[in-house]
Backbone as a chain_set.jsonl record, in Angstrom:
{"seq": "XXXXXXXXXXXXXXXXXXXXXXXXXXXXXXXXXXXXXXXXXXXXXXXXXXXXXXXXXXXXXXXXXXXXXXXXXXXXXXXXXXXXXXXXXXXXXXXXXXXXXXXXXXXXXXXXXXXXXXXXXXXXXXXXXXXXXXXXXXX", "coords": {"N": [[5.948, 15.756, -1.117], [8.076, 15.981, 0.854], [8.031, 18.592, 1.538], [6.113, 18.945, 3.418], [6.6, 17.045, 5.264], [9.45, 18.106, 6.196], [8.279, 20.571, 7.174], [6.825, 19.262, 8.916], [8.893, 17.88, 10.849], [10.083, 19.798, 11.868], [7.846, 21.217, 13.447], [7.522, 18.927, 15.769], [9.861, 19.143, 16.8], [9.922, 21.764, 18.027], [10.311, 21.843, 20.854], [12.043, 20.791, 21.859], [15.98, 20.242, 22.918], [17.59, 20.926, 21.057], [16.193, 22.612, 18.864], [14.848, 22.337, 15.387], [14.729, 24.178, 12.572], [13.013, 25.125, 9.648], [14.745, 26.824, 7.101], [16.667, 27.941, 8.818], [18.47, 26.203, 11.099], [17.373, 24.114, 9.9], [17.215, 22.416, 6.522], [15.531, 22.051, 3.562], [15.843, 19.218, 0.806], [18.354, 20.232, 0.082], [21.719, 21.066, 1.564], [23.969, 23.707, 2.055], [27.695, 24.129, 2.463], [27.876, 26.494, 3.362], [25.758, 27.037, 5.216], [24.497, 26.922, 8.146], [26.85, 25.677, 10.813], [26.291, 23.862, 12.779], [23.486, 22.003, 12.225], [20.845, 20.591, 10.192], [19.887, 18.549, 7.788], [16.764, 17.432, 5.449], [16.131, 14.949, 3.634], [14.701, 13.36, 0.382], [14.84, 10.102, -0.042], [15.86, 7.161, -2.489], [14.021, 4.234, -3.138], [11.376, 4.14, -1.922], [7.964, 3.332, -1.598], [5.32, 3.1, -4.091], [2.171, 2.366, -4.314], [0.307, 0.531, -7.045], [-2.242, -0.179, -7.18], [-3.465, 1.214, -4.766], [-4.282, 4.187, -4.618], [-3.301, 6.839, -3.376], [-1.519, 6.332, -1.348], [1.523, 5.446, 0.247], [5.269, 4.657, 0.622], [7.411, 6.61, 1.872], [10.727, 7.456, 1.688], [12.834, 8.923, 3.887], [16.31, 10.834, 4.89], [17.459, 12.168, 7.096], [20.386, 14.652, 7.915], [22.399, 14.981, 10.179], [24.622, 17.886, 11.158], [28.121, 18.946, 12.892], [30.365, 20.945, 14.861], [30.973, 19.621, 17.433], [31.24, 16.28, 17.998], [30.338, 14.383, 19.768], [27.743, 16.233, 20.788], [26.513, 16.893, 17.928], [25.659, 13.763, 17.346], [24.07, 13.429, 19.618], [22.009, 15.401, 18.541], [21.143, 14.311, 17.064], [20.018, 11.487, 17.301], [18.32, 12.687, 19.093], [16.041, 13.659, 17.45], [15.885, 11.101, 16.309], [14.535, 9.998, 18.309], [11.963, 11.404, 18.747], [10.648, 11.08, 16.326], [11.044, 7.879, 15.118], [8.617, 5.135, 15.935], [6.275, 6.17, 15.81], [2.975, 6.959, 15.324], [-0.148, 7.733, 13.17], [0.001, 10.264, 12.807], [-0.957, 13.248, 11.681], [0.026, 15.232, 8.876], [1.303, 18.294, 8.093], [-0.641, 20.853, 6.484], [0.871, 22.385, 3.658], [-0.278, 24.336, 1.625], [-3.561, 25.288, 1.77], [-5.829, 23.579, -0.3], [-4.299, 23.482, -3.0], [-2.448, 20.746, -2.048], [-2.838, 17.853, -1.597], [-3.871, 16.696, 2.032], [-1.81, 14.621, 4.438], [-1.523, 11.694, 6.533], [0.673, 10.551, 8.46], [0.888, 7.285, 8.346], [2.666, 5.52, 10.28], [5.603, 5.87, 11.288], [8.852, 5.083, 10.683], [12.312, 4.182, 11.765], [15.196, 2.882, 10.134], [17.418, 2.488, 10.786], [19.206, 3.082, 13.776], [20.903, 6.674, 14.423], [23.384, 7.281, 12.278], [27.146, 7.113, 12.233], [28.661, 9.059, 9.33], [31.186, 10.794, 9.2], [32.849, 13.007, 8.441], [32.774, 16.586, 7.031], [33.782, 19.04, 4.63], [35.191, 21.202, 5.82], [35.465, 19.932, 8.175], [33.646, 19.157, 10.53], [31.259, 17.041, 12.179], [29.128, 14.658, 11.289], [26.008, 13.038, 11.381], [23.736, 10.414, 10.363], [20.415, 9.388, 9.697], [17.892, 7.457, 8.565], [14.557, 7.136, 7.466], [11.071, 5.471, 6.996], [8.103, 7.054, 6.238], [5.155, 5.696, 6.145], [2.479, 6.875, 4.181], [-0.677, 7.852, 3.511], [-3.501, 9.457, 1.708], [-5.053, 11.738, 3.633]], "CA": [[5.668, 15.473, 0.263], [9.214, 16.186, 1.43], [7.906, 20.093, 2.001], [4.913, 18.157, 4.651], [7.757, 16.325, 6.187], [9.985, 19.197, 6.744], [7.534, 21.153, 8.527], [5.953, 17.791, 10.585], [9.919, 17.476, 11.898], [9.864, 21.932, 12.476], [7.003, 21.061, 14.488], [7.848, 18.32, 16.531], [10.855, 19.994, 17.357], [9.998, 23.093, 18.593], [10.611, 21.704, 22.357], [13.583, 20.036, 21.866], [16.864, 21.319, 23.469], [18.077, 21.915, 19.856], [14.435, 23.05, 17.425], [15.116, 22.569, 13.712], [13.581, 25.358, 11.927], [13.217, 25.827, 8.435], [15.516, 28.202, 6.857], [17.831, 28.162, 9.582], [18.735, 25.565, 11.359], [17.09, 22.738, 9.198], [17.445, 22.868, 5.119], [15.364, 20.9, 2.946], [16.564, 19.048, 0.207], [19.924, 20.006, -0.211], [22.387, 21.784, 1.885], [25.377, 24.342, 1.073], [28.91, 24.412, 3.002], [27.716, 27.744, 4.3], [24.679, 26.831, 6.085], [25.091, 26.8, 9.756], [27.531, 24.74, 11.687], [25.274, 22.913, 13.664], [22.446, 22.249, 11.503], [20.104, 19.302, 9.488], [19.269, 18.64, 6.261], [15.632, 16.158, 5.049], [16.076, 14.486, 2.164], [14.429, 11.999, 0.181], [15.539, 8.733, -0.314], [15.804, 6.254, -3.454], [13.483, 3.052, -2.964], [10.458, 4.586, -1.707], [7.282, 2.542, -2.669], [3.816, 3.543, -4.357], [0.793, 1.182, -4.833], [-0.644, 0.563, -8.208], [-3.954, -0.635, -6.733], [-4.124, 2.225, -3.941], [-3.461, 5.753, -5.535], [-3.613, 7.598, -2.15], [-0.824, 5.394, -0.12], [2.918, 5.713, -0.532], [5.995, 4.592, 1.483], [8.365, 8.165, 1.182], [12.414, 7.4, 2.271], [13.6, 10.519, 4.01], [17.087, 10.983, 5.339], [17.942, 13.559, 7.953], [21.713, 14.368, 8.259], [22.481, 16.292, 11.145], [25.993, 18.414, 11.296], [28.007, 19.796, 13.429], [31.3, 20.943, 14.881], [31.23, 18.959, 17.913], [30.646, 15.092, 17.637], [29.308, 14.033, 20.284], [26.429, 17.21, 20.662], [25.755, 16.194, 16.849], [24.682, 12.701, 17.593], [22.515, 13.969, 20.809], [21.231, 15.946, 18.063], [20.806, 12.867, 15.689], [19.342, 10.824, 18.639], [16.701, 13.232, 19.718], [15.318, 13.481, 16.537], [15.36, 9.93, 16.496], [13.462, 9.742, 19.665], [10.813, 11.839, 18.589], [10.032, 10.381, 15.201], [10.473, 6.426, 15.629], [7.468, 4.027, 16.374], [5.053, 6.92, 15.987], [1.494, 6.279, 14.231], [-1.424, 8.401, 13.16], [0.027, 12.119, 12.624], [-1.306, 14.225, 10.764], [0.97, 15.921, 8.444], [1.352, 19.767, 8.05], [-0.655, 21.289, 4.875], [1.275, 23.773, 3.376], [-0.909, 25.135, 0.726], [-4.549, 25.094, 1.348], [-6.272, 23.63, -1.922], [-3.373, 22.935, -3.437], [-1.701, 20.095, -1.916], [-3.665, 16.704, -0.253], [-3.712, 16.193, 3.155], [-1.441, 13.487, 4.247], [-1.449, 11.345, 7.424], [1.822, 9.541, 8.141], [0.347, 6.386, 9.736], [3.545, 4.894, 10.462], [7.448, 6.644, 11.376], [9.969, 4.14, 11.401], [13.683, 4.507, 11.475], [15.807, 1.989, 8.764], [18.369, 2.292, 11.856], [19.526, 4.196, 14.907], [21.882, 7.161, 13.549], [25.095, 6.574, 12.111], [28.08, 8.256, 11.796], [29.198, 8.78, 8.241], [32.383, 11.289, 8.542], [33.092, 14.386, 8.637], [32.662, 17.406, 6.034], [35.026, 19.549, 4.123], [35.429, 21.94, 6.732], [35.968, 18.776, 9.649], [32.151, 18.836, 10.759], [30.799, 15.27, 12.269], [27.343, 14.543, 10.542], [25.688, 11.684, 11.567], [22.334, 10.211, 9.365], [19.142, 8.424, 9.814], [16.882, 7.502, 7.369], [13.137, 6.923, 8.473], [10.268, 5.403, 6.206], [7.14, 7.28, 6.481], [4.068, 5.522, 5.413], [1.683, 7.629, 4.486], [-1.751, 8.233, 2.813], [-3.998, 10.893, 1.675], [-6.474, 12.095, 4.465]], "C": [[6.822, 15.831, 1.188], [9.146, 17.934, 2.467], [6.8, 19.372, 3.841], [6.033, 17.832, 5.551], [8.404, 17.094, 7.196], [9.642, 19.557, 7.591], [7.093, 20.413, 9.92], [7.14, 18.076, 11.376], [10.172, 18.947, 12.678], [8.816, 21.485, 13.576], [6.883, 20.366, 15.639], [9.107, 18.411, 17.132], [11.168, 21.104, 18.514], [10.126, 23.124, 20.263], [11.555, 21.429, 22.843], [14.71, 21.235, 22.29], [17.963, 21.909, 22.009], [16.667, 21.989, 18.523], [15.541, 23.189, 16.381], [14.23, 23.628, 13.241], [14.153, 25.986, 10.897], [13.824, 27.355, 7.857], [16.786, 28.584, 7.669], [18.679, 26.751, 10.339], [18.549, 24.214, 10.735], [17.132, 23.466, 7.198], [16.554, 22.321, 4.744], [15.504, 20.318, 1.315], [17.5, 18.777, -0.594], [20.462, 21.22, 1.166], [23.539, 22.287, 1.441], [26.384, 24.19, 2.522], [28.675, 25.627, 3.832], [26.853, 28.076, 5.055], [25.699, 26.889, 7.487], [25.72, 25.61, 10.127], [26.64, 23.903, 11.901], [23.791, 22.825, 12.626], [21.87, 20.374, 11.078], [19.865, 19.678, 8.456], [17.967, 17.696, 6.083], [16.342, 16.244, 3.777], [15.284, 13.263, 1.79], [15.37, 11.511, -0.521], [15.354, 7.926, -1.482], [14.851, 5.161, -2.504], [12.201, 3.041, -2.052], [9.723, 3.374, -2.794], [6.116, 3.582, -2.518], [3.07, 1.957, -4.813], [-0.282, 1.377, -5.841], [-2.344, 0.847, -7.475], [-4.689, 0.383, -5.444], [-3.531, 3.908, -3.543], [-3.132, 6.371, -4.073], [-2.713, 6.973, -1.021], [0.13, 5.002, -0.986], [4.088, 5.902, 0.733], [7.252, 6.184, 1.494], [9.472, 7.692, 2.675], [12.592, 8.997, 2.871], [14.842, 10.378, 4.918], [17.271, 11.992, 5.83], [19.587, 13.262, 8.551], [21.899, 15.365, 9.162], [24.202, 16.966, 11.154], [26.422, 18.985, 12.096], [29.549, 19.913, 14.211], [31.599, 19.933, 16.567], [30.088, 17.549, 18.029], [29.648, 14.482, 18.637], [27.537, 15.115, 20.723], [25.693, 16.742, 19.888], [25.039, 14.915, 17.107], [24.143, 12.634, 18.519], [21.455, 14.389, 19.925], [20.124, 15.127, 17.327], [19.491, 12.105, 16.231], [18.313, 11.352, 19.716], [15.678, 13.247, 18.498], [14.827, 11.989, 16.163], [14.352, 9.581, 17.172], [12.127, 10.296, 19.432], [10.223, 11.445, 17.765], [9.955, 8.915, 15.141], [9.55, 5.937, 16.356], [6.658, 5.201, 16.878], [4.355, 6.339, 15.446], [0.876, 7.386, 14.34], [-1.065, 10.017, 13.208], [-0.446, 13.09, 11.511], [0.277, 15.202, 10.033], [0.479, 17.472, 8.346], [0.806, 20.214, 6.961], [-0.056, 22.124, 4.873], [0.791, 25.002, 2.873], [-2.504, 24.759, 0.762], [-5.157, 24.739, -0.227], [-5.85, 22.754, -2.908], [-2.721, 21.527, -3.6], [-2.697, 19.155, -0.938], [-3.217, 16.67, 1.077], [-2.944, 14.882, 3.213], [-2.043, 12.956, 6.039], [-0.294, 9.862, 7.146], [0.98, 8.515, 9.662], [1.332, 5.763, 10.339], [4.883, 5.54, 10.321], [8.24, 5.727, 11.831], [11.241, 4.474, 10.801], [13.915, 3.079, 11.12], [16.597, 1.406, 10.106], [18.446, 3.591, 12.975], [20.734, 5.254, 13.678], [23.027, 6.936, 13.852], [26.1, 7.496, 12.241], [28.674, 7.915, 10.839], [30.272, 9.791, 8.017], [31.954, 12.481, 8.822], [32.755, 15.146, 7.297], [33.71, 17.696, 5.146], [35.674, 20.434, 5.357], [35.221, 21.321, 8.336], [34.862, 18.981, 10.255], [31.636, 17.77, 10.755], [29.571, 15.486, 11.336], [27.116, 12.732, 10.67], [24.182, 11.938, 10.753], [21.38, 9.334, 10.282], [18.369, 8.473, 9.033], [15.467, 6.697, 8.38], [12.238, 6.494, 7.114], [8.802, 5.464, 6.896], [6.071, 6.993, 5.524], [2.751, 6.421, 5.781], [0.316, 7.348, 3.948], [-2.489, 9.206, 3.039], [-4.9, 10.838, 3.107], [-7.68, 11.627, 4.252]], "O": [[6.516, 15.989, 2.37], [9.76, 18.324, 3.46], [7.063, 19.521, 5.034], [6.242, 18.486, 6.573], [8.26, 17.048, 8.418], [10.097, 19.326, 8.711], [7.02, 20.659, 11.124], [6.922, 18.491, 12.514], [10.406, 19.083, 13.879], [9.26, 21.469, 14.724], [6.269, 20.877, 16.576], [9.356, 17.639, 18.057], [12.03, 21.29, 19.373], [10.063, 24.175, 20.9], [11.98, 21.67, 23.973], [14.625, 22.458, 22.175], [18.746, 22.856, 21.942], [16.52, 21.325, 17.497], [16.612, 23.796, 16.384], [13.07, 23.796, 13.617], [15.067, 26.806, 10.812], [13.488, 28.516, 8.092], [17.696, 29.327, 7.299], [19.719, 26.462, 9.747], [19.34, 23.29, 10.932], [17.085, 24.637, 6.822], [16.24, 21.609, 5.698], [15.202, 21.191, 0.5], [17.718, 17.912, -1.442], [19.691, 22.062, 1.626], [24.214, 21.681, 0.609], [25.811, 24.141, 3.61], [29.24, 25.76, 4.917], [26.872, 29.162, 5.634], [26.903, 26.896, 7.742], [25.214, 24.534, 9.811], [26.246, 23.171, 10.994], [23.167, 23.87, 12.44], [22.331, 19.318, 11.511], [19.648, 20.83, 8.082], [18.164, 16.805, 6.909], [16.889, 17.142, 3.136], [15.137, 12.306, 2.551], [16.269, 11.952, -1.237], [14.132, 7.958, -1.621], [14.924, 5.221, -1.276], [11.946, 2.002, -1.443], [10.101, 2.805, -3.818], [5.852, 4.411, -1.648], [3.416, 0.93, -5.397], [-1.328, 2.019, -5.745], [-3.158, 1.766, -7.387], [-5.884, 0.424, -5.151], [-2.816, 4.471, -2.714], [-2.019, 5.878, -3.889], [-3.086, 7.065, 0.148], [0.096, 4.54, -2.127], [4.057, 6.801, 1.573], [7.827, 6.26, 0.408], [9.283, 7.609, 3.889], [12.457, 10.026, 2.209], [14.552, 9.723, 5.919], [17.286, 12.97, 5.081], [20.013, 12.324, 9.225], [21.58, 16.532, 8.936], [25.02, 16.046, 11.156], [25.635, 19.81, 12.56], [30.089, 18.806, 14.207], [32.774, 19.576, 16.647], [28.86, 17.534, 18.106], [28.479, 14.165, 18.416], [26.44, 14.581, 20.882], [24.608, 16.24, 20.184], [23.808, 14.952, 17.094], [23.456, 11.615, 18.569], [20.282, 14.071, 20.121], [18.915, 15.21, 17.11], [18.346, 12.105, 15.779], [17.746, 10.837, 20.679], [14.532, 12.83, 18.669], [13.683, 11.706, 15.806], [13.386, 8.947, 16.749], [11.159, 9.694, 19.897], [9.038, 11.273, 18.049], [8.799, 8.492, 15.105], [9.564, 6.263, 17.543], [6.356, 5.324, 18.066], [4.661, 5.249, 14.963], [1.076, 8.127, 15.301], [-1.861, 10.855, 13.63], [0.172, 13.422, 10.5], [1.248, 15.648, 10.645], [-0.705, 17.758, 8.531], [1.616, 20.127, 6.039], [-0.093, 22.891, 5.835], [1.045, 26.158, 3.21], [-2.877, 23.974, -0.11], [-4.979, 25.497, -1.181], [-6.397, 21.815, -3.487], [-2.439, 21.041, -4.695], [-3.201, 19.515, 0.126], [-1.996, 16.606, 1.215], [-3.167, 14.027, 2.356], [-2.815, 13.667, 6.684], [-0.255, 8.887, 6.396], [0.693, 8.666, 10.85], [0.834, 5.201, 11.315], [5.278, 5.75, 9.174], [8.425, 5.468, 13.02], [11.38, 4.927, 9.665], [13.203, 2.166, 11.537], [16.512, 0.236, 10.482], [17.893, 4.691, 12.953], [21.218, 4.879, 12.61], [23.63, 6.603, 14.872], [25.833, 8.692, 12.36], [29.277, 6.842, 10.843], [30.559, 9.944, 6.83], [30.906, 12.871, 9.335], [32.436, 14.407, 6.365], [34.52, 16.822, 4.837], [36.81, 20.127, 5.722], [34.933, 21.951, 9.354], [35.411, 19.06, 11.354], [31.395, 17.23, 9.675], [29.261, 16.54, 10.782], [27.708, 11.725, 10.282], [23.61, 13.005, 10.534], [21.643, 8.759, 11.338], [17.999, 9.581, 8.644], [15.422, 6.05, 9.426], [12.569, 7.086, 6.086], [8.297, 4.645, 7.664], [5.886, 7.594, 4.466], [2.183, 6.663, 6.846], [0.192, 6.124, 3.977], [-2.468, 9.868, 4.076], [-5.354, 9.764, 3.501], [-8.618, 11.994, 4.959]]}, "num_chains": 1, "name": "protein.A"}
């Protein structure tokens, strides 16, 4: 589901005064040292839940770390993405693969917290986080 994700945040982006976009500006993941300066990573998160009793409905952790050589830009960056994904409901997620892959609908986007700042890189790059738990189920 992390590929769904990706794209949902590519998409809800694309207006923003900095668009994430797969492959370039956003990773998903993992990221390398040689990605772009300014950039994001998704990731999932440990402690995600699933429900025995309702196959089709599943809490999914995702962390987005944003990077970037100046600090305060980065957490504008952090903090729009915030803005767009917290106390949503009812989105449809992105299929990737007709056929393939279920439909999701994230009924619920909530952020854990506002983003943080956890430090710098190797190469002195702020990166601030947010983790978000999107409940979802199939379509």
């Amino acid at each position: 589901m992390i590929k769904e994700v990706a794209k949902f945040i590519e998409e809800r982006t694309a207006a923003l005064t900095f668009p994430l976009v797969i492959g370039t500006t956003l990773s998903v993941g993992r990221r390398t040292q040689d990605d772009l300066d300014r950039c994001a990573v998704v990731l999932t998160s440990s402690g995600g839940s699933t429900y025995f009793d309702l196959k089709d409905r599943a809490d999914l952790l995702v962390q987005v770390i944003h990077r970037g050589k100046k600090q305060m830009q980065t957490y504008d960056d952090a903090r729009e993405l915030y803005g767009v994904l917290h106390g949503y409901a009812g989105w449809d997620l992105p299929v990737i693969t007709l056929g393939v892959t279920p439909e999701y609908v994230a009924m619920t986007i909530e952020a854990l917290a506002t983003p943080q700042y956890i430090g710098t890189d190797e190469k002195r790059r702020h990166e601030f986080s947010c983790n978000f738990i999107f409940r979802i189920r199939d379509k």
